[in-house]
Structure formats: structure tokens, C-alpha cells
VOGU-3710 file (C-alpha; in Angstrom, 3 decimals, decimal comma):
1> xxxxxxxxxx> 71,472/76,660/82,443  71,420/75,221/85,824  73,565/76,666/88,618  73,498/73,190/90,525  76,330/71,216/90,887  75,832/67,476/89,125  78,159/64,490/89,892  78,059/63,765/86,547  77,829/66,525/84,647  76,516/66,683/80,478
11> xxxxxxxxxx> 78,812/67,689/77,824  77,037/70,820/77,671  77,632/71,796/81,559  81,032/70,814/80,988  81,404/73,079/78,754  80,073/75,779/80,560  81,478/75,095/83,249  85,432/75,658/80,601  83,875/78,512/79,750  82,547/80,348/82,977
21> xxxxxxxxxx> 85,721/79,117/84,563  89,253/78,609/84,396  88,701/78,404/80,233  87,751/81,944/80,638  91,415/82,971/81,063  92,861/84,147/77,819  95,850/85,360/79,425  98,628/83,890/77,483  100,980/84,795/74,637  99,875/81,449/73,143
31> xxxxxxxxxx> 99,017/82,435/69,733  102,590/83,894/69,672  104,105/80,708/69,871  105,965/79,565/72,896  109,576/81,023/71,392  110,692/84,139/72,398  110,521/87,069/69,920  114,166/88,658/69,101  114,740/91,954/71,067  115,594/95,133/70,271
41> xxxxxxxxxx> 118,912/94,986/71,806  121,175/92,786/74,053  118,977/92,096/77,216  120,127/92,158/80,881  116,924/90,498/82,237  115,187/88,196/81,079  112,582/88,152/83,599  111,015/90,345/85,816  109,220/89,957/89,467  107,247/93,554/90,416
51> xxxxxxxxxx> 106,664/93,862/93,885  104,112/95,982/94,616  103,435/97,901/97,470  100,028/98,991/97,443  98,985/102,312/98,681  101,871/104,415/98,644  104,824/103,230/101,780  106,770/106,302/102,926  109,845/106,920/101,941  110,954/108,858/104,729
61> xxxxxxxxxx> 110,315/106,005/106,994  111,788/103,481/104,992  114,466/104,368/102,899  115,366/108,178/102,760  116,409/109,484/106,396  115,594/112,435/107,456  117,156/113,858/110,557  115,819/117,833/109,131  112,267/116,536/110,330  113,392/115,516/113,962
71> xxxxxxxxxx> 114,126/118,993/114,440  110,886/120,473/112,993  108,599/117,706/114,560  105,362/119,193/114,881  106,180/122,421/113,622  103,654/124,285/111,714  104,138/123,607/108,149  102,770/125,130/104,884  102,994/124,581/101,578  103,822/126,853/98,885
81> xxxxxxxxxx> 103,215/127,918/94,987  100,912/125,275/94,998  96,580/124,835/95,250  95,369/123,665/98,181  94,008/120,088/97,996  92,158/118,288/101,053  94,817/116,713/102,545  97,339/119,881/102,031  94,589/122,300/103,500  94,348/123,645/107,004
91> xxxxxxxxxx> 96,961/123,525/109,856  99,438/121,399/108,763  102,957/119,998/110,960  106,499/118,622/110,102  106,245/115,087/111,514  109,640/112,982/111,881  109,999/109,789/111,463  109,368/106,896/114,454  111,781/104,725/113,175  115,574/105,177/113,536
101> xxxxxxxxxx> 117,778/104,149/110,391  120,949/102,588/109,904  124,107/102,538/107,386  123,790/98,915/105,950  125,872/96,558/104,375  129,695/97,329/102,353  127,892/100,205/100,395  126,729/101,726/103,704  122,763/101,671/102,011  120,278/103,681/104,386
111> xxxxxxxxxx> 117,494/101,606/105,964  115,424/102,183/108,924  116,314/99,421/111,672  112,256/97,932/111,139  114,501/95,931/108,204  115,899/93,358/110,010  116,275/90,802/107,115  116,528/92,535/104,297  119,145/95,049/105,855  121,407/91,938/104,898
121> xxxxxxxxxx> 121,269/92,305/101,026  121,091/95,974/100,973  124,554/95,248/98,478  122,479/93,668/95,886  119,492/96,391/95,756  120,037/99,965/93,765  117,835/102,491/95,717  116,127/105,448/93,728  114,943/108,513/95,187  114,455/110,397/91,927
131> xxxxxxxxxx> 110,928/109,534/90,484  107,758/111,356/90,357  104,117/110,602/89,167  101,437/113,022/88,051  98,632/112,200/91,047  98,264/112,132/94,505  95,087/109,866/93,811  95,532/105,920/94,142  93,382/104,608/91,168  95,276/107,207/88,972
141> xxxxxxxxxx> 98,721/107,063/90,671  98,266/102,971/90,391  97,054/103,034/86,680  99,859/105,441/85,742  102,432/102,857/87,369  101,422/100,119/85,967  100,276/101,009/82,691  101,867/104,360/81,860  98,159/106,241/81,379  96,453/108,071/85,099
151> xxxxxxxxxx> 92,902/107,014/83,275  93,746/103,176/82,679  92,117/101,277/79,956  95,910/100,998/78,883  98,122/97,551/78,568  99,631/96,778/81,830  103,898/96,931/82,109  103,874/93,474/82,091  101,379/93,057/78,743  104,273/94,588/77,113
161> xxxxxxxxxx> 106,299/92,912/78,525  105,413/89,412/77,219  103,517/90,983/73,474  107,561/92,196/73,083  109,265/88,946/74,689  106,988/86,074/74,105  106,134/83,163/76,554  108,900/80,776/77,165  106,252/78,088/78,768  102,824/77,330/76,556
171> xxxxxxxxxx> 101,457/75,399/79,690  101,555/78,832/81,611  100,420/82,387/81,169  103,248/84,947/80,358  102,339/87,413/82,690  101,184/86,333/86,372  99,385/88,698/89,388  99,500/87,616/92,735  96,838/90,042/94,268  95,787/90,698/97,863
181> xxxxxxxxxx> 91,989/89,774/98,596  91,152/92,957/97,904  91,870/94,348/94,308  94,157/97,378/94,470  92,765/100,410/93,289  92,144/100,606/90,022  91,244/97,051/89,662  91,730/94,239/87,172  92,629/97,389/84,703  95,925/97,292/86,264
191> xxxxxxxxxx> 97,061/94,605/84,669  94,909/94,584/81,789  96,262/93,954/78,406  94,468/97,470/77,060  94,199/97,375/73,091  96,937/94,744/72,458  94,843/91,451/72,110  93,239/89,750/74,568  95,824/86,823/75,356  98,495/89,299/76,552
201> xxxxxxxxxx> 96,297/90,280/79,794  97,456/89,222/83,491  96,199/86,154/84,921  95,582/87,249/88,662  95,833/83,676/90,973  93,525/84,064/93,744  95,725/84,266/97,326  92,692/81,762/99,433  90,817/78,834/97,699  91,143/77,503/94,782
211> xxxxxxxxxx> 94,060/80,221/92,693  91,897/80,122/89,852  88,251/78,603/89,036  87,442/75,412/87,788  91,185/74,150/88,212  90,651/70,589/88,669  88,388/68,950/86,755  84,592/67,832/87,970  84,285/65,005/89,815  83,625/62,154/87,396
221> xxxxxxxxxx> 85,163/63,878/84,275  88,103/61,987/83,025  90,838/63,744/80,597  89,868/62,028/77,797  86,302/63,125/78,033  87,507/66,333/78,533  89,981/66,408/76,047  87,152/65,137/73,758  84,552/68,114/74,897  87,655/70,467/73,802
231> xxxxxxxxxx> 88,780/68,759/70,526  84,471/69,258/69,891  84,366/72,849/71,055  87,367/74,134/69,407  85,789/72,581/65,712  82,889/74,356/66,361  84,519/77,567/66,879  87,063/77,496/64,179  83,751/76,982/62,020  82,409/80,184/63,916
241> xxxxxxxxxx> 86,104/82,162/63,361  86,218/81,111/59,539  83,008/83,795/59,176  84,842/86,128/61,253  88,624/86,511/60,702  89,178/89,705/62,463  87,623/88,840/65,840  91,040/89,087/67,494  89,319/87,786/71,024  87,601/84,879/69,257
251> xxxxxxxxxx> 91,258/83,454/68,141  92,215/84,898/71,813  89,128/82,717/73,372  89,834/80,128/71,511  93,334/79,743/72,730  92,263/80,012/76,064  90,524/77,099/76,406  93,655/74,862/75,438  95,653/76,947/77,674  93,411/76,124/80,398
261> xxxxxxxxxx> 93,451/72,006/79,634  97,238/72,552/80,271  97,312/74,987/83,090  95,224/71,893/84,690  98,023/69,737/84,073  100,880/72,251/85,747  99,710/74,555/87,945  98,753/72,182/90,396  102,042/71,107/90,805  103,813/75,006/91,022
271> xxxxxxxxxx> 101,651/76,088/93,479  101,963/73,325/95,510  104,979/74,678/97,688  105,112/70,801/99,550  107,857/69,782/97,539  110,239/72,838/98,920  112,275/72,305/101,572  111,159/72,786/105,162  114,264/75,566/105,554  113,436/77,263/101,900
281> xxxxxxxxxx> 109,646/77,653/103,572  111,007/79,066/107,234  113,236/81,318/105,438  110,390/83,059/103,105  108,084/83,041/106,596  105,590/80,608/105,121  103,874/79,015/108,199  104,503/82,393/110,679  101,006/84,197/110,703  102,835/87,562/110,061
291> xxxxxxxxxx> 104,647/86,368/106,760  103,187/83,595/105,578  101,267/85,748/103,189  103,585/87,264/101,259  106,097/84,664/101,495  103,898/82,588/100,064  103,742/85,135/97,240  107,579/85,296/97,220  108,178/81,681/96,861  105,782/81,106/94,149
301> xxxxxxxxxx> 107,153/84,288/91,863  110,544/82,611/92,226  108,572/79,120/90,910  106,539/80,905/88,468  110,100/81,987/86,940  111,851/78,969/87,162  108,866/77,495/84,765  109,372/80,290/82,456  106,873/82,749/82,940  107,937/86,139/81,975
311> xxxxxxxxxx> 106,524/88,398/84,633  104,820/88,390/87,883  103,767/91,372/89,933  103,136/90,431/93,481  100,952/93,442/95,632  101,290/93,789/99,243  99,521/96,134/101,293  97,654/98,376/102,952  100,512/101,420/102,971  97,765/104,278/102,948
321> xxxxxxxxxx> 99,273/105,518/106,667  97,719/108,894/107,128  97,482/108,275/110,956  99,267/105,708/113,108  102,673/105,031/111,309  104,678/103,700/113,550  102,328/101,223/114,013  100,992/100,965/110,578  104,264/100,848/108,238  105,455/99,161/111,218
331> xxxxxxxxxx> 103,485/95,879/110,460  103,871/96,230/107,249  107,781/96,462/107,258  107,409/92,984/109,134  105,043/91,311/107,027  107,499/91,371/103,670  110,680/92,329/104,763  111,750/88,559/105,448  110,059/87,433/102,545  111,725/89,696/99,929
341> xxxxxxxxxx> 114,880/89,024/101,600  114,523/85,063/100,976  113,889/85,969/97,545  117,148/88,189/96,660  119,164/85,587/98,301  117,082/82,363/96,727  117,444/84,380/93,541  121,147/84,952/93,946  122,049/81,325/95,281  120,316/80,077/92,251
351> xxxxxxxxxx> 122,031/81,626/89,812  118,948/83,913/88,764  119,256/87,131/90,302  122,205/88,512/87,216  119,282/88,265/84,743  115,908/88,271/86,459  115,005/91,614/87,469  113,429/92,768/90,612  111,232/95,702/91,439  110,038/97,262/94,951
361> xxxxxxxxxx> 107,984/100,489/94,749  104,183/101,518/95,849  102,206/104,411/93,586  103,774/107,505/95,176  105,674/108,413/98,526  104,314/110,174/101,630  104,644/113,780/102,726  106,995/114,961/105,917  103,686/116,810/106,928  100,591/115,720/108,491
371> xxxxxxxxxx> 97,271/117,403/109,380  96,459/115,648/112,924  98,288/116,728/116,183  98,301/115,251/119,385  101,431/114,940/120,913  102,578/112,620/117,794  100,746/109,272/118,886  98,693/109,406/116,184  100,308/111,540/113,487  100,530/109,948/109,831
381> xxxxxxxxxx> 101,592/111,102/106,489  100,020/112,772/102,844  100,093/111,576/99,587  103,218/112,865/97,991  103,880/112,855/94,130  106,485/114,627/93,934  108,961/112,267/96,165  109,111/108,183/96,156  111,974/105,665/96,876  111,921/102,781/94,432
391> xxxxxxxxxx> 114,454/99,596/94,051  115,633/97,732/91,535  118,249/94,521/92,127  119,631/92,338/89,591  118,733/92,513/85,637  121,828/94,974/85,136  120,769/97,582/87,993  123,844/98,991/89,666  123,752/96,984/92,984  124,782/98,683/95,930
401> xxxxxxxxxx> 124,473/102,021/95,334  121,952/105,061/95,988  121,001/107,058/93,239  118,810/110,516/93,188  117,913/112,257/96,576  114,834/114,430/97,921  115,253/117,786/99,670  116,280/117,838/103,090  112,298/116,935/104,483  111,747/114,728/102,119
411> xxxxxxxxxx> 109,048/116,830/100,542  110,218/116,709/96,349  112,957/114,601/94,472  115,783/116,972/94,067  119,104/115,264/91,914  118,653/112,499/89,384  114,666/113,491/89,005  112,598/111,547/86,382  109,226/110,987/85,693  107,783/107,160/86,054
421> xxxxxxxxxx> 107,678/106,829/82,462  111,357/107,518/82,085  111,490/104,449/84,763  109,305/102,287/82,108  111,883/102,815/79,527  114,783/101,631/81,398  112,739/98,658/82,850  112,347/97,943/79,196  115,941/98,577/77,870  116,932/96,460/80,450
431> xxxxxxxxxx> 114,500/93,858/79,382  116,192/94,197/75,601  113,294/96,572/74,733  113,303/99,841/73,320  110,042/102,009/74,103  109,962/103,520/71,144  109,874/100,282/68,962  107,541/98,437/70,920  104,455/99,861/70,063  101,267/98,567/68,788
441> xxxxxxxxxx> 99,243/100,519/65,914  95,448/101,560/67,813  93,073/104,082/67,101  94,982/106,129/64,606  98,540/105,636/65,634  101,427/103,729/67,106  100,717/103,475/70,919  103,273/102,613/73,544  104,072/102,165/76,994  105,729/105,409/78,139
451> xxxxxxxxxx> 102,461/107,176/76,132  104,714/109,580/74,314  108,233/108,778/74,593  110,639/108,777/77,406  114,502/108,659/78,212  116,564/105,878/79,860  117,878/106,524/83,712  122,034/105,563/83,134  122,549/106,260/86,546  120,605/103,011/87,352
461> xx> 122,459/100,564/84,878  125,725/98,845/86,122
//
């Protein structure tokens, strides 16, 4: 097959080009059907947007104050009870935090002053300080996050997600990834759809060019040729499935390609964020060089919803700060905190926020330590699995309150302590899923999300 472009292409490159491209993308629950399945139990959410900050952000610099630190900074520190690994070895010193913090908002929420937007809806957002994870390693911290197993290979959280709730838009994917331009750690298999069948994978839309290959149609291809290659291709592979019934990913394949004709047809149209209003863009930051990124993001997961997709997980990042964190999680701070903002309030004004639920969390929190020492201009902070701040808001999370709490450096989760898989369940419950009824039966048993079984957090639910 040639790799040149033609003006007007054959039937067969026109088909290749379906296939190599956009008609690659069997990433919908379209052989579900388009109507939702029945839960397990009444649902608070119906939706869910996962933002995801990438790298692990610091909890003690964004959310859980620590005045203990300020008078230990740069203080020799050492760890006990526990094996040395290469960040934890050598001379190690408490480091406090550069940022000061403030009592926001009616319910008096701690947030460091670098929050200047989103300080404002600190009322609708539930703040936990109580999880853990297993590794201080980002591909295994990320795969355990997102799809319950440290080795991946596993369904994604939001695989489940749409194999328990269906899609609610055939024209669209159930489950959508806005990535950065670099993967996260971990890769694709972060939101892969693991054993469950091929349609129930993430569809990642590309953040520069073209969101997803082969999008528009080649130049000189009309949509009834088109539809006519398709109506040709899919009789010649239901002739190919008839042989071969239990080739799950041809049937996925298959459905792909018609998912794809209509994808052409809408997604065009979502992700073209001209038809907002010029104050709905300045208020997510589109257009200002330090927001426009993730506003961008924002404003589509908000659109994305609104057409019915189930679940989109939008990453921001780099949080890895082991040196320069002031300056570091400083940028960072600025670069989504106005965007996330928009969206609780967009969401709220709307009507949406009561049953779509949000998520802000990165693969693990930061230690109060740090190796380097210079005077603190260039001090950073550890991987730490043993103490994260997440936040939930809307979907039936109790808004407005803090729940859980670290030790006073910040070092380990103390009160209200749960493992991340604990956190899966009660993203499910809240979703009208139970954990241990939404499984799938794969090599040899009934597989599900939390791996073996976990516990809802009631301290979270309003």
C-alpha cells in the first residue's frame, strides 16, 4: 500500500485509510446499545469528569497546611521502621512549605493563597486527606489509580464505568481522555479497557492537530461514497465474523468503523469551542497562554457531558517537584486553578454539578522532606504513598467539608485512612454501582475494579 497522499483516493485506500485511522477507534459501548444499563442502586452521579494531576502535586503545598514544618525547616530528618529507598537515603531535611494558606469560603476550607480562583468554590469541593497507594513509582502509582492493579494490563476506572452504565450518545465514545502531549506514565494502559472487550477502552483526543486521525473525510470523498465503502466493508466482515463468532474484537472492530462515520458527523462540532460565548472562554482562560491549555480541556469535558458521554479524565501536569517548588507547583497552581474553577461554577449554574461528579487528585502526595540543601532556593519534595489530598464535588460528595487528616508534617494519613481502592468503591456507589457486582468473568474468575473487594468511605457522602 502506498503511503502517498492521492486527491482522489481508490476504494481500497479509502478503506485503509478507515482503518489506519479514526476507524481504528473501537472505543465505544456501541454494541451495548445506546440505553443505559439499570444500576445496582439509586445513583447520585450520573457522570463523571477525572481530573488528573499527573505526577504526584503536594499536598502540603496545596491543600493540607502545615505550620509543624516551618519550625523544622531544614532540619535533619530521618525516616524510621522503614528500608531505605533512593530518594529516602542519605541526609535528608524537613522543608516547609513556600506558599502561605488561607481559611476559605463559609466552611473555612484550607487552601494555599496560589488559589486565587478556585479559593471561591472551596463550599462546593469535599477535601480528603485519608488515602494511600501501594508505590512511590509513577507507572505503578498511575496504573493502580486508574485501574485498581500497580502492573496495569487492567480496565481503566472509566471502562467500568461505561461496561456498568452504558453510553447515553451512539455518535460518541462513552469514555473520553484528554491527554497532555506527552502520555502519562504508564501510557495508553491507563485507560485501557483490560479484558472487558475492546469497545469499552478510552478514546484519548489529541490536545494539537487534528483530536483524532482521519476526522474529516479526504478531499474528494463525498458521504455517500463513503457511506457506500462502509455499507461494502461491514458485508464483508460480517461474512468474515459468521466463521468466527467468538472474536469479541472483530464485533468490537466492526463497530468501530460505524462509530467513526458518526463521530465525523459530531465531533467536529463539540470541539469546536466558537460557538461559546466570548465570557464562558475568558472565564475557563482559553486564549491566556498560561490557561488556555487546560481550559480548553475544561470546557470541552463540560461539552463532552452535555452530549452524553459518560466519563472524561482530563491530565494536567508535570507535578514531579523534587527541586524548585515554589516555582514549579507554583506554575502549575496557575495553569488550572482558573480553569477548574470555571468548571464547578459552569457545572453548578447549569444545573449539572448535583449529579455529575468531579474528581481532582495526582498518583500519590509529596514528602515534608527533601534530600538537597542550599539555603531552601532549590529544595523540592519525595514521593509519598502514604499521604495524598484528593477532592471530590458534586455527585453526592459532602460539599464543604474536610474529611481525614495527615500527621502534623504531613508525612502519613492519620484519621479517616483508606486505601485507593476503598476510593474506587465509593466513586462507584456513587455512580449507582456496587464493586462487588460489577465484575466481569476472565481467566478463571470474576474480576473487578477494586481487585479484591473494598469498603465504601461514608464520611465522603452527603
Amino acid at each position: 500500500m502506498s503511503n502517498h497522499f492521492h486527491a482522489n483516493p481508490t476504494r481500497r485506500e479509502a478503506l485503509y485509510g478507515l482503518g489506519a485511522g479514526l476507524g481504528s477507534v473501537a472505543l465505544s459501548s456501541i454494541l451495548q446499545g445506546a440505553s443505559s444499563r439499570v444500576v445496582h442502586h439509586p445513583a447520585r452521579a450520573k457522570r463523571c469528569i477525572f481530573l488528573m494531576m499527573e505526577g504526584g502535586p503536594s499536598h502540603i503545598d496545596t491543600f493540607d497546611p502545615k505550620p509543624e514544618l516551618t519550625k523544622r525547616h531544614l532540619q535533619r530528618f530521618k525516616r524510621s521502621g522503614e528500608r531505605e529507598s533512593a530518594m529516602s537515603s542519605g541526609e535528608r531535611y524537613f522543608v516547609q512549605s513556600p506558599f502561605d494558606f488561607i481559611k476559605a469560603g463559609k466552611s473555612g476550607a484550607d487552601i494555599s493563597t496560589e488559589w486565587t480562583h478556585l479559593k471561591e468554590r472551596v463550599d462546593d469541593i469535599c477535601f480528603y486527606r485519608g488515602a494511600q497507594v501501594d508505590s512511590v513509582n509513577h507507572p505503578t502509582a498511575c496504573y493502580q489509580l486508574n485501574t485498581g492493579n500497580r502492573f496495569g494490563g487492567d480496565p481503566g476506572l472509566g471502562s467500568w464505568v461505561t461496561y456498568g452504565l452504558g453510553t447515553e450518545n451512539e455518535n460518541l465514545p462513552g469514555f473520553v481522555v484528554l491527554p497532555r502531549t506527552a502520555y502519562p506514565q504508564g501510557g495508553a494502559g491507563n485507560w485501557s479497557n483490560g479484558f472487558l472487550p475492546a469497545d469499552f477502552q478510552g478514546t484519548p483526543l489529541r490536545p494539537t492537530g487534528s483530536p483524532i486521525l482521519d476526522l474529516n473525510r479526504p478531499a474528494g470523498m463525498s458521504a455517500q461514497r463513503q457511506r457506500a465503502n462502509l455499507d461494502l466493508l461491514a458485508k464483508l466482515n460480517q461474512d468474515h465474523l459468521a466463521n468466527r463468532p467468538d472474536r469479541s474484537d472483530l464485533s468490537a472492530r466492526m463497530a468501530s468503523y460505524e462509530l467513526a462515520y458518526r463521530m465525523q458527523m459530531e465531533v467536529p462540532d463539540l470541539i469546536d469551542l466558537k460557538s461559546e460565548k466570548q465570557s464562558t472562554l475568558d472565564s475557563y482562560g482559553v486564549g491566556n497562554p498560561d490557561t488556555d491549555a487546560f481550559g480548553r480541556k475544561c470546557l470541552l469535558a463540560r461539552r463532552l457531558l452535555e452530549k452524553g458521554v459518560r466519563f472524561v479524565q482530563a491530565y494536567a501536569g508535570n507535578w514531579d517537584s523534587h527541586d524548585y517548588i515554589e516555582r514549579a507547583h507554583g506554575s502549575l497552581i496557575r495553569s488550572v486553578d482558573k480553569p477548574i474553577a470555571a468548571l464547578l461554577r459552569d457545572l453548578k449554574q447549569r444545573g449539572m454539578l448535583d449529579d455529575t461528579l468531579v474528581v481532582w487528585c495526582g498518583e500519590f502526595g509529596r514528602t515534608p522532606d527533601n534530600g538537597k540543601r542550599d539555603g531552601g532556593a532549590n529544595y523540592g519534595r519525595d514521593h509519598n504513598s502514604n499521604a495524598m489530598t484528593m477532592w471530590f464535588a458534586g455527585g453526592g460528595t459532602k460539599a464543604g467539608h474536610t474529611i481525614g487528616a495527615t500527621d502534623d508534617i504531613g508525612n502519613e494519613a492519620v484519621d479517616c485512612v483508606h486505601h485507593i481502592r476503598d476510593v474506587h468503591c465509593t466513586l462507584l456507589h456513587l455512580l449507582g454501582l456496587d464493586d462487588n457486582k460489577l465484575t466481569y468473568y476472565h481467566a478463571g474468575r470474576h474480576k473487578q475494579l477494586s481487585q479484591f473487594g473494598g469498603q465504601i468511605i461514608p464520611q465522603l457522602l452527603a
